[in-house]
C-alpha positions as CSV (number, residue, x, y, z in Angstrom):
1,X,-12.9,10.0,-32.6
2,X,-11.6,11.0,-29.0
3,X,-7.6,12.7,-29.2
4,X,-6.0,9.2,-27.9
5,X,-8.2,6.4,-29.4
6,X,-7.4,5.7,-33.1
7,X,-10.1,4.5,-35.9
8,X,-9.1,0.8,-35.7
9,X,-9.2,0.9,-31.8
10,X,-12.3,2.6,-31.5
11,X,-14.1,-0.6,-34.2
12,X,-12.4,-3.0,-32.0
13,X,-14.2,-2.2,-28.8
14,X,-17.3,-1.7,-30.5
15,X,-17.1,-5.2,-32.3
16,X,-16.8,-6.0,-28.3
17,X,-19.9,-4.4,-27.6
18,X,-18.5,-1.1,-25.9
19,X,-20.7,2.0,-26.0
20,X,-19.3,5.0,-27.4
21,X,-20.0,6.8,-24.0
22,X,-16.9,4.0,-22.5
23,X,-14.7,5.4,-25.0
24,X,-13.9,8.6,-23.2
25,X,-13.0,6.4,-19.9
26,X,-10.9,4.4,-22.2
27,X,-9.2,6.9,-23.2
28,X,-8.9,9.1,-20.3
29,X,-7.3,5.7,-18.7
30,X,-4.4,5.4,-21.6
31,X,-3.7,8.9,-21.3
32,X,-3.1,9.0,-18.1
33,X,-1.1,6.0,-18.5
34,X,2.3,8.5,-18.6
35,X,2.2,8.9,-15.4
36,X,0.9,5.6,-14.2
37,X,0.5,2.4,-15.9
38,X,-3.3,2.4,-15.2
39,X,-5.0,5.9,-13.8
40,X,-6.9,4.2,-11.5
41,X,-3.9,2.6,-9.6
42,X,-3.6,5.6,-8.0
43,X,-6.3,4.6,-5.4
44,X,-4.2,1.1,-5.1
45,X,-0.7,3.1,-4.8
46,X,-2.6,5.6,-2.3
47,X,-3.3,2.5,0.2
48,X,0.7,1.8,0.2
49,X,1.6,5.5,0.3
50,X,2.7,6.7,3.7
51,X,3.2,10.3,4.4
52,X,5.1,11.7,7.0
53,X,6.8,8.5,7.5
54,X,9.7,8.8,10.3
55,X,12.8,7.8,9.2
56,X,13.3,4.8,12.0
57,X,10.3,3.4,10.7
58,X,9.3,0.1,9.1
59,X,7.5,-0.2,5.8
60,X,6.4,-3.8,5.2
61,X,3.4,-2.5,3.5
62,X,3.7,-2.7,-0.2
63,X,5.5,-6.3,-1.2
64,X,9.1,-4.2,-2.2
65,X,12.4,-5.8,-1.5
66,X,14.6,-4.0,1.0
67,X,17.4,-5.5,-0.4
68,X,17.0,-3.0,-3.6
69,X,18.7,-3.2,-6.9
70,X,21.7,-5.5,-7.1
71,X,25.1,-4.5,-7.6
72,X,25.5,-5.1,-11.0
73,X,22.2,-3.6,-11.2
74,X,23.7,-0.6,-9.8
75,X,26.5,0.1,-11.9
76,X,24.8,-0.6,-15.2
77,X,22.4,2.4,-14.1
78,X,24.6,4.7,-12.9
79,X,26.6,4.0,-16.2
80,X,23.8,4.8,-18.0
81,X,22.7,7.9,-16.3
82,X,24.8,10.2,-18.5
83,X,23.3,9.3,-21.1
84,X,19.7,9.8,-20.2
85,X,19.4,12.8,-23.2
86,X,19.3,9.9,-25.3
87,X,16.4,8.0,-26.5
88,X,18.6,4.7,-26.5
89,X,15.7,1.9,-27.4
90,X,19.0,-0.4,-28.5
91,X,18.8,-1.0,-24.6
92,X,14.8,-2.3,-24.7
93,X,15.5,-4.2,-27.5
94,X,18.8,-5.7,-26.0
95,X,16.8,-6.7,-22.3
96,X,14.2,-8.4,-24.8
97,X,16.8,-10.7,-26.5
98,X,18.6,-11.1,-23.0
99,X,15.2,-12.3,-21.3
100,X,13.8,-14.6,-24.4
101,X,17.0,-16.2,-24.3
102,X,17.0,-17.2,-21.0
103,X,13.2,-18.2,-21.2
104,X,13.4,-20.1,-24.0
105,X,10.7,-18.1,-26.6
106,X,11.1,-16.5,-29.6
107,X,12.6,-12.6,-30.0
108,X,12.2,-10.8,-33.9
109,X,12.0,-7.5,-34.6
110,X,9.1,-8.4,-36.5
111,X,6.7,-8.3,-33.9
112,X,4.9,-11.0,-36.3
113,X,6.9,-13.3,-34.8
114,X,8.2,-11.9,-31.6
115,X,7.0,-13.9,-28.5
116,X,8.0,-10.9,-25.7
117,X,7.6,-7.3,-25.0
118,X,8.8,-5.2,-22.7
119,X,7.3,-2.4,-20.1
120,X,7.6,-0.3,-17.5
121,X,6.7,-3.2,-15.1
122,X,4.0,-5.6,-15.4
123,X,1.0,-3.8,-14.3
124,X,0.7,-1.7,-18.1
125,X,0.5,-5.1,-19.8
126,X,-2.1,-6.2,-17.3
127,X,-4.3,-3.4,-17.6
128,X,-4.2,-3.3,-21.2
129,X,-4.9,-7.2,-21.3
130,X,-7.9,-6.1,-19.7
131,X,-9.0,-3.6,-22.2
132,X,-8.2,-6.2,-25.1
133,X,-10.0,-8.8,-24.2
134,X,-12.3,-8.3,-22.0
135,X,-16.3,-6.2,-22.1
136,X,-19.6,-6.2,-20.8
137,X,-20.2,-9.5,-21.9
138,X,-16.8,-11.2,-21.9
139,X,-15.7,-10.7,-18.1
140,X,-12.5,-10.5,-15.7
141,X,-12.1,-13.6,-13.8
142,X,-10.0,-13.6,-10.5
143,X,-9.8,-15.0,-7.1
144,X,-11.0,-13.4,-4.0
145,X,-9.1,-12.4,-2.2
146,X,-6.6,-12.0,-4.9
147,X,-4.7,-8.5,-7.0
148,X,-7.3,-5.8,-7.0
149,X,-5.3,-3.9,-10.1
150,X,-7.0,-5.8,-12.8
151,X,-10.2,-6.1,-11.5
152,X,-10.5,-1.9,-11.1
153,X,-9.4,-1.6,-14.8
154,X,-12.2,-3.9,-15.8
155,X,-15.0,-1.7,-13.7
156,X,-13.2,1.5,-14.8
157,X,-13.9,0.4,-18.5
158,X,-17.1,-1.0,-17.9
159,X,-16.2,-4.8,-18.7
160,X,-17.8,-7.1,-16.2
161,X,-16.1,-8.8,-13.3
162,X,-16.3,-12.1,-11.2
163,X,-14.5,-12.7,-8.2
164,X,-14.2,-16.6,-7.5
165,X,-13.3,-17.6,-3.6
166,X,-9.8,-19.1,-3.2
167,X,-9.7,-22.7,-2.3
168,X,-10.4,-23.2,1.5
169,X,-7.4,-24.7,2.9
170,X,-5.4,-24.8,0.4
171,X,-6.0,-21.6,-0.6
172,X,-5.0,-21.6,-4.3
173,X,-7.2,-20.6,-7.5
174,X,-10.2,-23.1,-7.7
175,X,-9.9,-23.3,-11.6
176,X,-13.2,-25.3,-11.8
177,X,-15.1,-22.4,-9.6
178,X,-13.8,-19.7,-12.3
179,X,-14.4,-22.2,-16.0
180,X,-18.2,-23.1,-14.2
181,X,-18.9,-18.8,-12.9
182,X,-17.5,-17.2,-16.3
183,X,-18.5,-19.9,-19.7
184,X,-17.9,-16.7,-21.5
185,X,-15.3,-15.2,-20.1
186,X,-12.7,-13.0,-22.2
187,X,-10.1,-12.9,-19.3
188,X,-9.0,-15.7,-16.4
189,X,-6.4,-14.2,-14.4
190,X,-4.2,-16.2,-12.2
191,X,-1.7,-14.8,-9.9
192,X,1.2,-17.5,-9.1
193,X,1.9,-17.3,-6.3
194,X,-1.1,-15.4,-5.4
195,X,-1.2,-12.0,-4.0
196,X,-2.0,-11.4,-1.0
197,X,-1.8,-15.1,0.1
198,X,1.5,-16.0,-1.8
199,X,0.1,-19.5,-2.2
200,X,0.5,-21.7,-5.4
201,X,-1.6,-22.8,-7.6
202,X,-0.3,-26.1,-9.2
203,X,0.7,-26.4,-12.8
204,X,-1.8,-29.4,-13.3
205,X,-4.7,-27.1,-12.3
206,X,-3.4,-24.2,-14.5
207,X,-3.2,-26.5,-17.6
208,X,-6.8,-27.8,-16.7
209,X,-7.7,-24.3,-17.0
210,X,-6.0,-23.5,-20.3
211,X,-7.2,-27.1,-21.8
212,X,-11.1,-26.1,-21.1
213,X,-11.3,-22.4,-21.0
214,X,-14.3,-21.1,-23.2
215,X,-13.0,-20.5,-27.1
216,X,-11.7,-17.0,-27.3
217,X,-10.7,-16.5,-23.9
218,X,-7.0,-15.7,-22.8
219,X,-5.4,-16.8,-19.5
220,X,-3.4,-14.4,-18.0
221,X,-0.4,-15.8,-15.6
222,X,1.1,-13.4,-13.5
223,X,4.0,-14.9,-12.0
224,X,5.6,-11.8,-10.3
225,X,6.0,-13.4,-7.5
226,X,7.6,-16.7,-9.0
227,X,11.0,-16.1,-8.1
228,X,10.6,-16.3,-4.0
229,X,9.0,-20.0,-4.8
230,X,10.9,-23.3,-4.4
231,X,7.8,-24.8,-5.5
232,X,6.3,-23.1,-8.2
233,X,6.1,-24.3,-11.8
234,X,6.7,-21.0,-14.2
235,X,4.0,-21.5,-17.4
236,X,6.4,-19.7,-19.8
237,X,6.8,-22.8,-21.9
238,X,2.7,-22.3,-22.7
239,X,3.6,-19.7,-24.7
240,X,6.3,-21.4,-27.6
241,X,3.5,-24.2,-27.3
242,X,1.2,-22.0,-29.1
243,X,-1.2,-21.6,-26.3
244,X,-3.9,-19.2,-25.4
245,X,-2.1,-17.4,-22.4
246,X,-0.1,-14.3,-21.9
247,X,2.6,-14.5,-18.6
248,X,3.7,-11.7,-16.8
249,X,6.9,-11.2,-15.2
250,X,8.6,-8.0,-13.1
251,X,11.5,-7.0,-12.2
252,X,9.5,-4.7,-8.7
253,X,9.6,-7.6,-6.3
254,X,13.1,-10.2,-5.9
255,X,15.4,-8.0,-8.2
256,X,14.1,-5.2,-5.9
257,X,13.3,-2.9,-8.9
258,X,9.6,-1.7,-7.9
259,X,10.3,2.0,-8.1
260,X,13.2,1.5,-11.8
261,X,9.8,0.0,-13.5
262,X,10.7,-2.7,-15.3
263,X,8.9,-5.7,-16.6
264,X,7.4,-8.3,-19.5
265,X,4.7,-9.4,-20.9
266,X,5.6,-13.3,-23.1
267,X,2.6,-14.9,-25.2
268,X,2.1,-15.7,-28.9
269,X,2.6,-12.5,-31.4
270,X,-0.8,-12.2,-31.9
271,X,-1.6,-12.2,-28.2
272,X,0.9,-9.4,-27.4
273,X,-0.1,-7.3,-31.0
274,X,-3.6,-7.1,-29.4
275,X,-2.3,-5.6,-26.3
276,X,0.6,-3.6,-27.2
277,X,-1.8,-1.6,-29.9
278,X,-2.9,0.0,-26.3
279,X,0.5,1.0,-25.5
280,X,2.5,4.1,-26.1
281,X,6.2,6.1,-25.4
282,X,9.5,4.5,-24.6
283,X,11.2,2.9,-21.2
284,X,13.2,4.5,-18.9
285,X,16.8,3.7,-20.0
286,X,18.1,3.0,-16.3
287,X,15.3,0.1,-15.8
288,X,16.1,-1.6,-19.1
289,X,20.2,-1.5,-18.3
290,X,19.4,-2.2,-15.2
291,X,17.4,-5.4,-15.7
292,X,19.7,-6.9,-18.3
293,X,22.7,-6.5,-15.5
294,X,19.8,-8.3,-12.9
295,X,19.3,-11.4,-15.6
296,X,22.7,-11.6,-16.0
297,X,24.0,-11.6,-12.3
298,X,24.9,-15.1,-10.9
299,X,23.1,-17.0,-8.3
300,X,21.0,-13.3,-7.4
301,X,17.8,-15.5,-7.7
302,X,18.8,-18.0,-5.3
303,X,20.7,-16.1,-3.1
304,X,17.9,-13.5,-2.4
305,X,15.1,-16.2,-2.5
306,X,16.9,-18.2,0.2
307,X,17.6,-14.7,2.4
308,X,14.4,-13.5,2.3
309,X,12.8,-17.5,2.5
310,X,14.5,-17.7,5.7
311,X,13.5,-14.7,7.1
312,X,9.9,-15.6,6.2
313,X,10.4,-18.9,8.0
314,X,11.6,-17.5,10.8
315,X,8.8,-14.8,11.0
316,X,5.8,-18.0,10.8
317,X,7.9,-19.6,13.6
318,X,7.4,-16.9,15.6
319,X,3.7,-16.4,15.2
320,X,2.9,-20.1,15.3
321,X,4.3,-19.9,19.0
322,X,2.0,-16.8,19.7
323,X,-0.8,-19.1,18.5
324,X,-1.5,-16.6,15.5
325,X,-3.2,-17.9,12.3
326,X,-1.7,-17.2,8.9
327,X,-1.7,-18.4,5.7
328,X,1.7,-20.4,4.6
329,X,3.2,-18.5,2.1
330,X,6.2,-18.9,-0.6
331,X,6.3,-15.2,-1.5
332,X,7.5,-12.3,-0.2
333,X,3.8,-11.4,2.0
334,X,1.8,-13.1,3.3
335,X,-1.9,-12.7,5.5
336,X,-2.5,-13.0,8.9
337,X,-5.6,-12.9,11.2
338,X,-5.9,-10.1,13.9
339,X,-9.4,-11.1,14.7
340,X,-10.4,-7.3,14.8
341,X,-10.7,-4.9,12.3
342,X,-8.0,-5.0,9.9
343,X,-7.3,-1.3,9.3
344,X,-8.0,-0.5,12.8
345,X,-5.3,-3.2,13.5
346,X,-2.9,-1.7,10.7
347,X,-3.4,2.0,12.2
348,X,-2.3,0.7,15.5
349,X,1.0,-0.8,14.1
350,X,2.0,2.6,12.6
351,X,1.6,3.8,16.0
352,X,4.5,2.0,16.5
353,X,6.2,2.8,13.6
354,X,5.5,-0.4,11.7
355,X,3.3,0.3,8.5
356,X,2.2,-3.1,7.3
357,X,-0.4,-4.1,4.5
358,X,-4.3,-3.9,3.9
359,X,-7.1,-6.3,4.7
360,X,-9.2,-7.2,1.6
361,X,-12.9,-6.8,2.0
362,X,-13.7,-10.7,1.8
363,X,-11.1,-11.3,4.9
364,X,-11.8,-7.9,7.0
365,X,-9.7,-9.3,9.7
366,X,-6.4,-10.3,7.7
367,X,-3.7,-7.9,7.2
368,X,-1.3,-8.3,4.2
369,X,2.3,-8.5,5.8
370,X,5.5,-7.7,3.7
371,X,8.9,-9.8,4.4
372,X,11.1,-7.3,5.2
373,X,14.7,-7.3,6.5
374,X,15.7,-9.8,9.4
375,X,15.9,-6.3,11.3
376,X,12.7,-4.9,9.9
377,X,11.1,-8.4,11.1
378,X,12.1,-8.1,14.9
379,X,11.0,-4.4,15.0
380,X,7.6,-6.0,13.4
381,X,7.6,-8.4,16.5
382,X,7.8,-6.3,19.0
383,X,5.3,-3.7,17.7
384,X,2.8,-7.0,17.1
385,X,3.4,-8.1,20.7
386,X,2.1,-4.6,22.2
387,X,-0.6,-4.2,19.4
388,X,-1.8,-7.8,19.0
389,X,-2.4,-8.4,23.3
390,X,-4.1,-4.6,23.3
């Protein structure tokens, strides 16, 4: 048995046909999940990372929030600091209550009948949704282009993948594409709003998804994004309806914790046993206090989706009268066509001190744009109008 799988784990993925030779990956992959949620994020963090960066430069790169932590947010951490010799898990348990009140599931400390949990952000749960449910014969279905994270933990593991084109047009999840490519699939993942498009995906097509999937499979809904969408319908309510989905939720993008590490993972306790049996250690004290004072602030949700919605706006305006093609968004990013290479494109923007997002190999000549500040937006602008006529 390797020195992080247990017995029952190791039985589990071979009922799921995993060789013994994929345990050692598997392994290697949840130890290394101390230091990240998923060892092989690295290479994704790697792409945002910017070294050297002057300190008059832009970084709409990486879908953070400029605007940071709120206030409340603030104080409840630097309260809390102090204390930081202490394990204090009364402060996990107390963000848990605090969030499945406000969302309307069940919270026990029986974990029979407890309908959240909480991590370091979203991206453990995601990961380990992977490893649960999916293998070499019961696959990871996402959109192209769509979040790479889940799709690298399936290859890392060696559980298959299919990649489904977005919708053209539209540009949202084509839920009949994924049920016809995958009739055996152990994972559908939809990201709503999507990232990098930050287009929706309605709740009627969702549902049609849920309703027809193959027995045995899970949707996964990751709705980090949800809170910068007038639009979007959350699926939360799926889950005290008993149905075969796990949502995800963060606290990294609108209540601008992305570096605190804070986040959810809501489905039925059976759902969430057979991920959380991949997890392991505590959460950092500050990011539970500090999410419980975010849930709790007034109006911060509408506030800083109506700041950062305008500045969006504002930003398509402005490359709508350049003549430059993008895809609508109602996140906080959004993709644009340079009509040249992407990275070439990207390296040319730093050049100006603007370090924006990556192309995804299907669209080689998008780049993946962050909404930054109003200021951070006009500095963008003026780098785009030297690099974009070069």
């Amino acid at each position: 048995m390797s020195s992080v799988l247990n017995a029952a784990q190791e039985t589990d993925l071979m009922r799921r046909g995993f060789s013994r030779r994929t345990f050692g990956r598997i392994a290697s992959v949840l130890a290394a999940g101390a230091a990240l949620p998923f060892y092989n994020e690295q290479a994704l963090a790697q792409l945002s990372m910017v070294k050297d960066m002057p300190p008059d430069a832009v970084k709409i790169n990486a879908n953070e929030n400029p605007m940071g932590p709120c206030p409340e947010a603030l104080d409840a951490i630097h309260s809390v600091v102090k204390n930081g010799g202490r394990y204090m898990y009364e402060v996990t348990f107390e963000l848990a209550q605090t969030m499945a009140a406000m969302e309307g599931v069940k919270y026990s400390y029986d974990p029979k009948e407890c309908e959240i949990a909480i991590y370091a952000g979203s991206s453990a749960p995601l990961h380990q949704s992977v490893i649960a449910f999916c293998s070499k014969d019961r696959p990871f279905v996402k959109a192209d282009p769509g979040y790479e994270a889940g799709e690298r933990a399936a290859k890392a593991v060696g559980a298959s993948v299919i990649n489904v084109p977005l919708r053209k047009g539209t540009w949202d999840h084509d839920v009949r594409a994924m049920l016809a490519a995958a009739p055996n699939a152990g994972l559908f993942y939809i990201c709503n709003p999507n990232n990098p498009t930050g287009t929706l995906t309605s709740r009627a097509d969702i549902e049609y998804l849920v309703a027809n999937k193959p027995a045995g499979s899970v949707v996964l809904i990751d709705e980090a994004y949800i809170h910068f969408s007038k639009n979007a319908v959350p699926c939360i309510d799926m889950v005290s309806k008993g149905k075969d989905v796990i949502v995800l939720r963060t606290f990294s993008k609108l209540y601008g914790m992305a570096g605190l590490r804070a986040g959810a993972a809501l489905g039925r306790p059976d759902l969430l046993d057979s991920i959380y049996q991949w997890s392991a250690g505590m959460m950092p004290i500050t990011a539970m206090v500090g999410a419980t004072a975010s849930l709790r602030a007034k109006n911060l949700v509408a506030e800083r989706r109506k700041i950062l919605g305008d500045i969006r706006e504002d930003t398509f305006n402005w490359l709508t009268a350049q003549n430059v093609e993008f895809v609508p968004s109602e996140s906080n990013c959004f993709m644009m066509n340079v009509k040249r290479n992407g990275k070439a494109f990207a390296a040319d923007m730093a050049k100006e001190k603007v370090y924006i997002g990556r192309p995804w190999p299907v669209w080689p000549t998008w780049v993946r744009i962050t909404v930054g500040s109003k200021d951070d937006m006009s500095k963008f602008k003026s780098a785009f109008s030297k690099v974009y006529s070069a």
